[in-house]
PAMARZA-211840 format. One record per residue (C-alpha): x, y, z. Coordinates in Angstrom, 3 decimals, m for minus. Layout:
N
VOMI;X;Y;Z
VOMI;X;Y;Z;
...
***
This chain:
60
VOMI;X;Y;Z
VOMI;78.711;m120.545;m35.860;
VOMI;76.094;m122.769;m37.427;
VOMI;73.658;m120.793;m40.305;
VOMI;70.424;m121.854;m40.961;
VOMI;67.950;m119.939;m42.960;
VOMI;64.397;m120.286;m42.779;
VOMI;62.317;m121.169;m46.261;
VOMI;59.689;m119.903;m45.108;
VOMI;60.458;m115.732;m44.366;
VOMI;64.207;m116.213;m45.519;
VOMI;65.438;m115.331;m41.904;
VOMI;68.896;m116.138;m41.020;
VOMI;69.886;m117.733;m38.028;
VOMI;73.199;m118.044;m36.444;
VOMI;73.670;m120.694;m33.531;
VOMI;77.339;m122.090;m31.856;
VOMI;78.245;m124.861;m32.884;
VOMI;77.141;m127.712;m30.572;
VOMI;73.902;m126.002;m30.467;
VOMI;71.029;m127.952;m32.425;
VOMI;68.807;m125.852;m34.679;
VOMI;66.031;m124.365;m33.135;
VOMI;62.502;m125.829;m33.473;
VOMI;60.807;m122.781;m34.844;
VOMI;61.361;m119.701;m36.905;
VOMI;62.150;m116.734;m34.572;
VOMI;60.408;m114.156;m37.139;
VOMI;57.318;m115.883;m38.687;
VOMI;57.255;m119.339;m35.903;
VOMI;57.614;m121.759;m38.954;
VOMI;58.734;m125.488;m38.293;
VOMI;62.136;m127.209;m38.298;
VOMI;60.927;m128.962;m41.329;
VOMI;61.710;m125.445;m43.320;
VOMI;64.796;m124.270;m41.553;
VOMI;67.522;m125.483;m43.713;
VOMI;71.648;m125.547;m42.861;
VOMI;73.549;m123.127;m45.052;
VOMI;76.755;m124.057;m44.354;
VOMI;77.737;m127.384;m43.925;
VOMI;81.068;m127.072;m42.304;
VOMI;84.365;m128.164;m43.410;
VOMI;85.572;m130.671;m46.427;
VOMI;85.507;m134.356;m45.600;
VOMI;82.563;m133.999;m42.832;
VOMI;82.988;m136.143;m39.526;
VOMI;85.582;m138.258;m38.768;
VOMI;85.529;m141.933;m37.138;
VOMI;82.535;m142.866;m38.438;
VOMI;83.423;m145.819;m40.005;
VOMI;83.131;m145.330;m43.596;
VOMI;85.798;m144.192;m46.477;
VOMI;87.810;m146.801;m48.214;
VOMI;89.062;m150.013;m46.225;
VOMI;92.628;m148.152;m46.541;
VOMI;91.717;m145.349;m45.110;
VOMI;89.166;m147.040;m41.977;
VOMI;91.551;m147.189;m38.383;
VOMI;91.900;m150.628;m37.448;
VOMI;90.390;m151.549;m34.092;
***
């Protein structure tokens, strides 16, 4: 599960993962723009991106 939390109220909200965030606030209706990820999943982010060290980079 994916937690955002809302600036705005402080609302919590918990949505699976593959799910984007939701456009509003489902207590007070505010904007994307203040819902903010808590946590950011795990250590080292995405994979296959590209990016890292040339040592580290899969060769095509």
């Amino acid at each position: 599960m994916k937690r955002f939390q809302c600036g705005n109220c402080g609302q919590i909200i918990e949505v699976p993962q593959g799910v984007p965030k939701p456009p509003n606030c489902p207590r007070c209706r505010a904007p994307a723009t203040m819902i903010h990820r808590l946590n950011k999943g795990p250590p080292g982010g995405r994979r296959g991106r590209g990016g890292g060290p040339p040592w580290q980079r899969s060769s095509p």
